[in-house]
N, C-alpha and C positions, 0 to 999 in steps of 0.2 A: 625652070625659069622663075617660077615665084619662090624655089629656095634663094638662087641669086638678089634679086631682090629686096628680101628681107633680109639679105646679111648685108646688103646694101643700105637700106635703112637703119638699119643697128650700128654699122659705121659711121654712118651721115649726125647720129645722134652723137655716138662718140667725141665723134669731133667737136659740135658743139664745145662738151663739154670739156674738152683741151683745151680749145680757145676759152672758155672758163677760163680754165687753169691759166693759162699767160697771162690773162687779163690780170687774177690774183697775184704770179709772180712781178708783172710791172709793177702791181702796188705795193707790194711790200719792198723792191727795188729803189722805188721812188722815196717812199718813207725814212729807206734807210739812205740814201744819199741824203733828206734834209736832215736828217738826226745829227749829221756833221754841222750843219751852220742851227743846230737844236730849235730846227722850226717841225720836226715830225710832228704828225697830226694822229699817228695810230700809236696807242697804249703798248706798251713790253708785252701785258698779257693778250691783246687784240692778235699782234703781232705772231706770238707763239701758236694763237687758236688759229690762226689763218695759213700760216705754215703748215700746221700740221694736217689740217683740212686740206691743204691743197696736197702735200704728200698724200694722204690715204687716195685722196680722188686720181691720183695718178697710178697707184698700185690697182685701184679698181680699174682703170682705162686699159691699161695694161694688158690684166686676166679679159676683158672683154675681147678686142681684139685678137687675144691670142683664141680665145673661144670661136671668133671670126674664122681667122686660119686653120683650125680643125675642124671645121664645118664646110671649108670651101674645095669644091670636086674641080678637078679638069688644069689642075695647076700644076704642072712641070717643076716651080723653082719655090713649092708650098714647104718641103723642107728647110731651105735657108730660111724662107721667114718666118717660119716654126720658131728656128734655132734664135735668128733678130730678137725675134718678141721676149723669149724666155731668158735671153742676157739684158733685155732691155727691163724686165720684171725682177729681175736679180738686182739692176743697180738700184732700181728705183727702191726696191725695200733695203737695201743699204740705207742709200738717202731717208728714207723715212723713221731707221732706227737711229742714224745720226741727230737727226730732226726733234725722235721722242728723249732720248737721254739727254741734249742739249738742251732741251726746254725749260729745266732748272738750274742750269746756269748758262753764266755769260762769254758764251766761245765766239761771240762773234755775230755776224750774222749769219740766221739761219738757212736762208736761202739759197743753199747750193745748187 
């Protein structure tokens, strides 16, 4: 009962910090739509360091949750979302290597 719990708490905190993350992908979403009519308000470099923060905080969200799922007992369908997690961990560190080697140059926006 109080393993349940605290993988519950660990989640609940997680999430949080997801919603972080979206909060950070609106903005730099936002940014980059004014950057067309050239009213952005966040710096190239601002830009790069917030990307990239939000990439690692999602490969970190990632490995945590997947931490969740190997810790959780009594679960029938605990394999497939083994399996979810560690494709969804796979793309995300794609996205975050696209993310670092883009960083010095200009492919676009970074925010995939």
């Amino acid at each position: 009962m109080k393993k349940e719990i605290d993988i519950l708490n660990i989640q609940f905190i997680a999430t949080l910090f997801f919603i972080l993350s979206l909060v950070i992908s609106l903005i730099l979403n936002y940014n980059e739509k004014l950057r067309f009519y050239n009213k952005s308000f966040l710096s190239d470099d601002l830009v790069r360091k917030l990307s990239l923060f939000n990439r690692v905080l999602i490969v970190i969200l990632g490995f945590i949750f997947l931490y969740c799922n190997f810790i959780t007992e009594n679960n029938k369908y605990i394999n497939l979302q083994i399996c979810a997690n560690v494709l969804s961990i796979i793309s995300a560190l794609i996205v975050l290597y696209v993310v670092y080697v883009s960083q010095n140059n200009d492919f676009g926006s970074p925010n995939l």
